[in-house]
C-alpha positions as CSV (number, residue, x, y, z in Angstrom):
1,X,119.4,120.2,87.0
2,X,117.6,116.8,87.4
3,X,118.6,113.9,85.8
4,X,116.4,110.7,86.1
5,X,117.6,107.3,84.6
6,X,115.9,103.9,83.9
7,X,116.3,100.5,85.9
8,X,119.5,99.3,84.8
9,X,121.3,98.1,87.8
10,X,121.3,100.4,91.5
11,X,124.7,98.7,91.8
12,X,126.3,100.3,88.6
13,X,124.8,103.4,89.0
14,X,125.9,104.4,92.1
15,X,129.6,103.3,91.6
16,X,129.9,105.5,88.4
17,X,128.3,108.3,89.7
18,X,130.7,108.5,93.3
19,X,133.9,108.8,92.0
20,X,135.2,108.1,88.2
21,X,137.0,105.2,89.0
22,X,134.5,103.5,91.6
23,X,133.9,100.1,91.0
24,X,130.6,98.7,90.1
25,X,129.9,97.5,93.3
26,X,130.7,100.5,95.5
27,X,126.9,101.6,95.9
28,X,126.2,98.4,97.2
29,X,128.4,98.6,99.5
30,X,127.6,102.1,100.6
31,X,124.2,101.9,101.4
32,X,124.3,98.5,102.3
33,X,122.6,97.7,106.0
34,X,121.4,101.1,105.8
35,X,117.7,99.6,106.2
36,X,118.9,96.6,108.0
37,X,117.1,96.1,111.3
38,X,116.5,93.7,114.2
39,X,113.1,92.2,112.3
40,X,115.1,91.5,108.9
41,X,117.6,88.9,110.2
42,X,116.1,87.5,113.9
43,X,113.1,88.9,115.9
44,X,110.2,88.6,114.2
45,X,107.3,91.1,114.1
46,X,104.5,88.8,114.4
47,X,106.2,87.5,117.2
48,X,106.6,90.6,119.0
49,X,102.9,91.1,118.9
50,X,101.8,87.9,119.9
51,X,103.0,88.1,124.0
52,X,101.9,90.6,126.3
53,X,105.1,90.2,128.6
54,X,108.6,90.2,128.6
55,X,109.3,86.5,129.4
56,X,111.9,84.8,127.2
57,X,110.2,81.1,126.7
58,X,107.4,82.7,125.8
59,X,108.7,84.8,123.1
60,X,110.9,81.6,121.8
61,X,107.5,80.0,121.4
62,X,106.1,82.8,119.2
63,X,109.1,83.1,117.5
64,X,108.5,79.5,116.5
65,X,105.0,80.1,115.3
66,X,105.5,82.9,113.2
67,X,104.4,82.9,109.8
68,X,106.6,85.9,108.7
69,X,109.2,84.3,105.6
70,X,108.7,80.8,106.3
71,X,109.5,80.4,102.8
72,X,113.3,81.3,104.1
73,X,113.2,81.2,107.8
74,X,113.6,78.0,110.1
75,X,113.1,78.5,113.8
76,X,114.0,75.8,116.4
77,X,114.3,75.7,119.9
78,X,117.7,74.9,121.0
79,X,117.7,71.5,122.4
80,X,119.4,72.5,125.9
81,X,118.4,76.1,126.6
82,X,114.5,76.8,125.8
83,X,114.9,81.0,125.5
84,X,117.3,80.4,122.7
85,X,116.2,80.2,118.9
86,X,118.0,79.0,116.0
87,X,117.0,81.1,113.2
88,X,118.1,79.4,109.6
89,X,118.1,81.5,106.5
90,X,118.5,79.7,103.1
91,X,118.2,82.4,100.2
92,X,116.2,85.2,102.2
93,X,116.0,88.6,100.7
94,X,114.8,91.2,103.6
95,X,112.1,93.8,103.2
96,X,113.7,95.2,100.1
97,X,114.8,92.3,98.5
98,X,118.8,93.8,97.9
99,X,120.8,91.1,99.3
100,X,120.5,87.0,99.8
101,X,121.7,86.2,102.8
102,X,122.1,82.6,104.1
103,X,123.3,80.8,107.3
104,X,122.4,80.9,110.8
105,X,121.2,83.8,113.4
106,X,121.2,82.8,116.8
107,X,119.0,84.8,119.7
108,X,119.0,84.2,123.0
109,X,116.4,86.0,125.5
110,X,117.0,87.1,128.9
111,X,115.1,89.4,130.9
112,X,116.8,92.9,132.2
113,X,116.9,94.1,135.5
114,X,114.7,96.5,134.7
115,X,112.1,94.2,133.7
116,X,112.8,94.6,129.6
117,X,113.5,91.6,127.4
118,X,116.7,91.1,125.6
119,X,117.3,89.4,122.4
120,X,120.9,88.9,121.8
121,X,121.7,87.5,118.3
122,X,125.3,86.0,116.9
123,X,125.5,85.0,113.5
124,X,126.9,81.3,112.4
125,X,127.9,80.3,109.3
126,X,126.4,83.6,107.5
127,X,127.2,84.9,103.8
128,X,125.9,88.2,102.2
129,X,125.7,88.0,98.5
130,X,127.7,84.7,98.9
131,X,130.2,86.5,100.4
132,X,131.3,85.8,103.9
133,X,129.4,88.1,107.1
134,X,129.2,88.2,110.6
135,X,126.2,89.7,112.6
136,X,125.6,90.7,115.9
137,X,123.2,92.8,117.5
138,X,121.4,93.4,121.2
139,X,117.4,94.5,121.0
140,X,116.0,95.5,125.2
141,X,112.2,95.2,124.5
142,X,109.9,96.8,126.5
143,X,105.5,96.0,126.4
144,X,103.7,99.4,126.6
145,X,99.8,98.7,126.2
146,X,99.6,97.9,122.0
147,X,103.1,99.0,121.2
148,X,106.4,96.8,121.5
149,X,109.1,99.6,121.6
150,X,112.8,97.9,120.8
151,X,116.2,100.0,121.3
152,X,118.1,98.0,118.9
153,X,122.6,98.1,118.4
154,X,123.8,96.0,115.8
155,X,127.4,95.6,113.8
156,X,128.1,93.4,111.0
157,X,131.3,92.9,109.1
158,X,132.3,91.2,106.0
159,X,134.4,91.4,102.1
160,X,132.4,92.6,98.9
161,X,132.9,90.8,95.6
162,X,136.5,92.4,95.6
163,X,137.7,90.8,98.8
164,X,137.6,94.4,100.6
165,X,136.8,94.8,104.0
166,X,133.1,96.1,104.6
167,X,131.4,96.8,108.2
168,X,128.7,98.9,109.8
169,X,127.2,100.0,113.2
170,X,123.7,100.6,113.6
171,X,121.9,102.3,116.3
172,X,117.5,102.0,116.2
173,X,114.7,102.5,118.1
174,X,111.6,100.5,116.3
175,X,108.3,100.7,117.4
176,X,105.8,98.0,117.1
177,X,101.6,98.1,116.5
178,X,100.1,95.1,118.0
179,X,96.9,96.2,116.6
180,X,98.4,96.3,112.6
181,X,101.6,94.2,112.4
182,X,103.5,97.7,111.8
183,X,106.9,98.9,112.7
184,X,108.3,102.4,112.8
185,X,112.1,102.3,112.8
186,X,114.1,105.9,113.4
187,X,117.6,105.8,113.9
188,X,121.5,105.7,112.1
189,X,124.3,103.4,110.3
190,X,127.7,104.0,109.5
191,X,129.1,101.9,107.0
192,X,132.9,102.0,106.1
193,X,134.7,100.3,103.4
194,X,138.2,101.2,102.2
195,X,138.6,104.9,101.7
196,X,134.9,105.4,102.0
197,X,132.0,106.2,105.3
198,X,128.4,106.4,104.6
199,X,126.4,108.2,107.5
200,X,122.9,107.7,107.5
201,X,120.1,108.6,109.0
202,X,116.7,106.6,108.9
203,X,113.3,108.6,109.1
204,X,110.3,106.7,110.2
205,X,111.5,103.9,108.0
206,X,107.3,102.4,108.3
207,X,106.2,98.8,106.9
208,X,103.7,96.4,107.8
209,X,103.5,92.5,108.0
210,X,100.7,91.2,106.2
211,X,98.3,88.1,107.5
212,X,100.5,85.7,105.5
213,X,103.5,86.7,106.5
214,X,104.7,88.6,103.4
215,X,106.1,92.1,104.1
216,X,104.2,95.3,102.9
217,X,106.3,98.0,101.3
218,X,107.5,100.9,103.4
219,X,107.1,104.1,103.6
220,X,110.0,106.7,105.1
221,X,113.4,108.5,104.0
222,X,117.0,107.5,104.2
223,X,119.5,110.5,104.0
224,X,122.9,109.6,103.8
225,X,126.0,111.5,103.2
226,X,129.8,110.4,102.0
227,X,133.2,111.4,103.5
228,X,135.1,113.1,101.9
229,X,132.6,113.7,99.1
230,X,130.3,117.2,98.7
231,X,127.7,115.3,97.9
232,X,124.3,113.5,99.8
233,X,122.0,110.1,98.9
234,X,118.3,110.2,99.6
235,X,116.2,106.9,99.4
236,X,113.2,107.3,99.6
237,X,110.4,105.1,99.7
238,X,106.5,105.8,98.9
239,X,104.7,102.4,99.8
240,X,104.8,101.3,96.6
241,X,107.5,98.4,95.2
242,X,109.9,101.0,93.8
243,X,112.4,103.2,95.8
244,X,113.6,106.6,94.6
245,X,117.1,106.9,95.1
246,X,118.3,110.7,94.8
247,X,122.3,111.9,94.3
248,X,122.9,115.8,95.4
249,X,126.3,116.7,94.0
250,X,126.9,120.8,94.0
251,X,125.7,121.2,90.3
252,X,122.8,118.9,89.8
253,X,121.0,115.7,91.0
254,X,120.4,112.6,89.6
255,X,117.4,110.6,90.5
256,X,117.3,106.6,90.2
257,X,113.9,104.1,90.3
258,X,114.9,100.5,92.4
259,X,112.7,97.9,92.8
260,X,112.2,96.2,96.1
261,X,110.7,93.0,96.7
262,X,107.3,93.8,98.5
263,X,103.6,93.3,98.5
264,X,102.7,97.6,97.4
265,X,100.2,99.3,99.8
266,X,96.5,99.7,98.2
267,X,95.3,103.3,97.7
């Protein structure tokens, strides 16, 4: 059986649906980071497509020129090490438009031996939903003809509304077109919270930047599946402004509509 509901809340939804006496926040915290990437909090795709080669001024410099969410991004050269960018975020919202995050996201480039570029980024100062985060994350970058390939390894920690502890690992590969402004991310999260771990996996998670810097809505699958619970989430998203979340418990399914924040892909 198939159960579909309105739009009245992803958060609420989730956290009555897990467990009878989950708290109305639970969902967020589940799936939360679970689409998190490299380009949402430092590295920017326009950026990536704008060198040719792996050297870290250079990429500082485009970083600085991007157009991608000026409306919440400012990038500034650090005053005494030119491959380091200081990455402000005042109210920014990520491809999806779930969380507001503000603060600082710090990247340093280097080059690897084996001739990739690094991006190294350390949150300052950073809250998630007003709550207190930290963020860190290492991207190697490699240049192959029209395609910016990243092998991306991030954590972040924090407290939800409740004061509980919340953190994640992520593991992703991301592709990057030069030629559109596209990124194809594959890859896994964990996220753990108090008697709770969300495993998922990300299937050609696919969205584009458009000319102005505004992000086009993706297209791909997320398939997660709770500890301790015989049950799986699938989000799903269609290029259009609205994902499609879907619970599997043994005796039925329930299906829920989410709106992102995202410029929907033209038939």
């Amino acid at each position: 059986m198939v159960r579909r509901l309105s739009h009245l809340g992803f958060i609420g939804f989730l956290g009555l649906r897990l467990a009878g006496c989950a708290s109305s926040h639970q969902g967020n915290d589940m799936l939360a980071g679970t689409d998190e990437s490299a380009l949402d909090l430092g590295v920017a795709t326009s950026a990536l497509t704008a060198i040719d080669a792996p050297i870290p001024a250079a990429m500082v410099q485009a970083m600085l020129a991007s157009r991608e969410e000026t409306s919440c991004k400012t990038r500034t050269v650090d005053a005494n090490n030119p491959n380091v960018v200081h990455v402000q975020l005042r109210g920014c919202t990520g491809r999806f438009g779930r969380h507001t995050i503000d603060g600082e996201v710090v990247i340093t480039f280097s080059k690897n031996d084996d001739g990739t570029l690094r991006a190294d980024h350390q949150s300052v100062g950073l809250t998630v939903d007003g709550n207190d985060a930290t963020r860190t994350g290492r991207a190697d970058i490699s240049f192959n003809g029209d395609t910016r390939h990243l092998v991306w390894h991030g954590t972040k920690s924090g407290t939800n509304d409740r004061g509980e502890a919340i953190s994640a690992v992520a593991d992703h590969t991301i592709d990057v077109s030069k030629a559109t402004g596209c990124s194809v991310l594959n890859g896994t999260s964990t996220v753990t919270r108090p008697g709770h771990v969300v495993s998922s996996t990300l299937d050609a998670i696919t969205s584009c930047v458009l000319p102005d810097g505004a992000h086009g809505c993706p297209t791909g699958e997320v398939r997660s599946t709770v500890e301790g619970h015989d049950m799986s989430i699938t989000k799903t998203f269609d290029g259009s402004a609205t994902a499609i979340i879907t619970i599997t418990k043994p005796k039925h399914s329930v299906t829920r509509d989410v709106a992102m924040n995202c410029v929907p892909r033209t038939p």
